[in-house]
N, CA, C and O of each residue as an XYZ file, in Angstrom:
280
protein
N      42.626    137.768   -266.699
C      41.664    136.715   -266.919
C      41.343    136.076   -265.565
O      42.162    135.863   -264.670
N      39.965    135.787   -265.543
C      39.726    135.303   -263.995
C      39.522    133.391   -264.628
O      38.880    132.939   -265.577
N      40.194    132.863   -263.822
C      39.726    131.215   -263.664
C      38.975    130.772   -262.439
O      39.372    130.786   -261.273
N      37.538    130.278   -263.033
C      36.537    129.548   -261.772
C      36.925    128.260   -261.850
O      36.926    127.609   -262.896
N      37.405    127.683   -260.314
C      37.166    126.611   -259.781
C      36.172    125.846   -259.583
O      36.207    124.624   -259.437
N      35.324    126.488   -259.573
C      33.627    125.748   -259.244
C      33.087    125.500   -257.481
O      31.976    125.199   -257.046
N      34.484    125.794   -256.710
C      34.153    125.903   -255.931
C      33.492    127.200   -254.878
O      33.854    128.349   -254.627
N      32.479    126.431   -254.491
C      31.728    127.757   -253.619
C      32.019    128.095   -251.925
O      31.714    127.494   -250.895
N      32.792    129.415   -252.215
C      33.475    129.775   -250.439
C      31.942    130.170   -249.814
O      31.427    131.214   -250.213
N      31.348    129.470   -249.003
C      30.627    130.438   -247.889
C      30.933    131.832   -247.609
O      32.103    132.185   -247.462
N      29.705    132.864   -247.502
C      30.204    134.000   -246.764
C      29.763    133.850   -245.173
O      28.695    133.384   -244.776
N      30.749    134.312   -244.435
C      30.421    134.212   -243.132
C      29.213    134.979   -242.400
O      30.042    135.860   -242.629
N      28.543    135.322   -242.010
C      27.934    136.290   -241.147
C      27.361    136.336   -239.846
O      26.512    135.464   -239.662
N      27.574    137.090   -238.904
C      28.079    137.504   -237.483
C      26.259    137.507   -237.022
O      25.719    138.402   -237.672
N      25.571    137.010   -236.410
C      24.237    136.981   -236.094
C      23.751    137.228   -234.176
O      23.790    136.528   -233.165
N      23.412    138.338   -234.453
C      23.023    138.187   -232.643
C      21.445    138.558   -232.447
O      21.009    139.692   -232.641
N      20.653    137.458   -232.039
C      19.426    137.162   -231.745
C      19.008    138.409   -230.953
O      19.361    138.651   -229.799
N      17.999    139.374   -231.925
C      17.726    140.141   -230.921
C      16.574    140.005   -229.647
O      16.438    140.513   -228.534
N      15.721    138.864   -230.617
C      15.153    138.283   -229.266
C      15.513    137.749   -228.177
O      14.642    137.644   -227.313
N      16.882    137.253   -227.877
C      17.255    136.728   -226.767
C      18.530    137.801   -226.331
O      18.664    138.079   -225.140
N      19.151    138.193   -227.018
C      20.017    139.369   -226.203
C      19.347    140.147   -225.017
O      18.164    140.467   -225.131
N      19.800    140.352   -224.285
C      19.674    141.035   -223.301
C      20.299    141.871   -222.680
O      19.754    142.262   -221.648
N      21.666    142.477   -223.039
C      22.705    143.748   -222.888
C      23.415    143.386   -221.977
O      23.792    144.375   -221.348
N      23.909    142.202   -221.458
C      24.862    141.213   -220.558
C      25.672    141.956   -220.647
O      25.912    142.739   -219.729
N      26.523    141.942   -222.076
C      27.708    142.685   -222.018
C      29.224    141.689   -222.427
O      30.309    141.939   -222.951
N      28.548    140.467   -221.843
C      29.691    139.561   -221.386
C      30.918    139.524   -222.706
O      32.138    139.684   -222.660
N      29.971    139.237   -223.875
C      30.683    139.031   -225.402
C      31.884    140.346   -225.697
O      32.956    140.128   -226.261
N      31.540    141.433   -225.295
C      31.993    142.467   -225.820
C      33.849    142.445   -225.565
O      34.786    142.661   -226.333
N      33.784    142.139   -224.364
C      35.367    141.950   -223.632
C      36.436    141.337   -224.302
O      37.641    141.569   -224.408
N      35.386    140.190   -224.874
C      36.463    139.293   -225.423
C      36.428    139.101   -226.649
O      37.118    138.193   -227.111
N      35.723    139.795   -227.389
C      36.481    140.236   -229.376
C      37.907    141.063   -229.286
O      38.097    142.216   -228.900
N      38.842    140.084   -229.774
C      39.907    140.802   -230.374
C      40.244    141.819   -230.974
O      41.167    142.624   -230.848
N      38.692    141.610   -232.211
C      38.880    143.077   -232.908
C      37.725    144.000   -232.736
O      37.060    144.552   -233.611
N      37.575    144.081   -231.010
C      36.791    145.096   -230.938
C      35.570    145.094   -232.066
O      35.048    146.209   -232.084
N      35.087    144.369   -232.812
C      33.950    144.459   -233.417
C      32.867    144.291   -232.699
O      32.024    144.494   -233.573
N      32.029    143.976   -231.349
C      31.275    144.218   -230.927
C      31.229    145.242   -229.972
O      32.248    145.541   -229.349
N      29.991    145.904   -229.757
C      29.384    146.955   -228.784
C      28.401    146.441   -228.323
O      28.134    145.243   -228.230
N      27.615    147.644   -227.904
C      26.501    147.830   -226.952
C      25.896    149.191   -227.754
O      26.453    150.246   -228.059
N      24.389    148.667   -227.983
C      23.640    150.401   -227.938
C      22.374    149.710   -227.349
O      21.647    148.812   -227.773
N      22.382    150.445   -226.244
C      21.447    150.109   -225.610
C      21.388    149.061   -224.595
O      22.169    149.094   -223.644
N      20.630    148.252   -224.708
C      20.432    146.609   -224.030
C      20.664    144.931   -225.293
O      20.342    143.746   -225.207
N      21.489    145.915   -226.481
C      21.613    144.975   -227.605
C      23.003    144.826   -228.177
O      23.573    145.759   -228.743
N      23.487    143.733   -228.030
C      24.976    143.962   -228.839
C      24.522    143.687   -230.533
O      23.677    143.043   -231.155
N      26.070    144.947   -230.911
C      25.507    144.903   -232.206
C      27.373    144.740   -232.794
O      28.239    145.352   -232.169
N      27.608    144.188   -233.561
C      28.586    143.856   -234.566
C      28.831    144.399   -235.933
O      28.104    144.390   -236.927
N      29.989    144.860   -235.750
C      30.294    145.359   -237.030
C      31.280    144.405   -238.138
O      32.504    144.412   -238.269
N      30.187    143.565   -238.892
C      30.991    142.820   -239.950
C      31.877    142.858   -240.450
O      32.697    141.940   -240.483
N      31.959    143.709   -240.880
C      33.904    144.495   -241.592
C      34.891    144.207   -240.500
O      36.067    143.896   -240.690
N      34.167    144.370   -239.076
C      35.555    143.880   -237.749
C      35.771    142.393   -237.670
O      36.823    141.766   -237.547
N      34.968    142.124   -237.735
C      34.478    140.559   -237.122
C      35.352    139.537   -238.296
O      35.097    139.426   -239.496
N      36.762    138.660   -237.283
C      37.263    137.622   -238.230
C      36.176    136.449   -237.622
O      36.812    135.449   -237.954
N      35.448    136.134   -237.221
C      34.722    135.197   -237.087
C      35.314    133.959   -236.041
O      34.974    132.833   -236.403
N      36.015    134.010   -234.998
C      37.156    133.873   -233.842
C      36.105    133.029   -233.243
O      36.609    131.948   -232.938
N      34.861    133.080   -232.953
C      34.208    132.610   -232.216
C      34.531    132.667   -230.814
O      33.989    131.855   -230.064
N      35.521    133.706   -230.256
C      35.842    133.455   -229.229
C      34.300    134.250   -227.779
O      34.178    133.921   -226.599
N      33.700    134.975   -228.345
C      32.551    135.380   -227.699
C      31.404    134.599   -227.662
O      30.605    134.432   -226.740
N      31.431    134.106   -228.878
C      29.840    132.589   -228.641
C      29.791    132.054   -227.603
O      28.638    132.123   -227.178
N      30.780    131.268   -226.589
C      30.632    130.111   -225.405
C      29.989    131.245   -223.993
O      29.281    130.767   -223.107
N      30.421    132.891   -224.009
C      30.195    133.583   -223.066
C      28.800    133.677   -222.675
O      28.306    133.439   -221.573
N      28.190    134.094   -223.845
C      26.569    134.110   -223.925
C      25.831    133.550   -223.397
O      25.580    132.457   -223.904
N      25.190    133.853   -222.338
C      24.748    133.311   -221.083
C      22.996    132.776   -221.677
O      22.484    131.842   -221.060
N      22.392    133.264   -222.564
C      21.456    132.558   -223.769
C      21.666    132.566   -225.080
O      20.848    133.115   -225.819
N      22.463    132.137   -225.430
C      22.853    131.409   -226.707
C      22.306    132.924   -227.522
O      21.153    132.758   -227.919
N      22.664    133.853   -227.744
C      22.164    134.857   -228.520
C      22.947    135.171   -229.837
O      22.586    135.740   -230.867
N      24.102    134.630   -229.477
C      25.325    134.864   -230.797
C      25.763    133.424   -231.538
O      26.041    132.346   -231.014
N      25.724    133.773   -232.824
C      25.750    132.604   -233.872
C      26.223    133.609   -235.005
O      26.092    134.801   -235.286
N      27.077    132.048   -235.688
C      27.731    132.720   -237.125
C      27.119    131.712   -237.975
O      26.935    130.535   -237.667
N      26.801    132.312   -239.139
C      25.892    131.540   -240.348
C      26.402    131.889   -241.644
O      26.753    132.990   -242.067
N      26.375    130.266   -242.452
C      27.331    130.901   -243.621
C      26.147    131.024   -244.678
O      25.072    130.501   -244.384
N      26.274    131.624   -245.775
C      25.327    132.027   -246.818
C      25.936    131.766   -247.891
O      25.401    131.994   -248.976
């Protein structure tokens, strides 16, 4: 039997502006779990990696990475 609380968890999700990315690179170094890359001149994230650490957001030399809850 499932019991609802009524409360609603946010889902997290990992957002990188492809208009302002620019293939820096800088973010990539410092994910723990290796969930970001590079293809190309664009970092791209793999959600399933990503605990949401925020530790790559402050690197971003134009604000290109943001987490948004839904």
């Amino acid at each position: 039997m499932t019991v609802s609380t009524g409360i609603h968890m946010p889902q997290l999700h990992f957002i990188v502006d492809e208009d302002l990315c620019y293939g820096c690179g800088a973010c990539i170094s410092l994910c723990p779990t290796n969930a970001l890359s590079m293809e190309g001149l664009l970092a791209l994230v793999q959600q399933s990696q990503c605990t949401y650490c925020e530790y790559c957001i402050p690197s971003c030399p134009v604000d290109a990475l943001l987490i948004e809850s839904r």
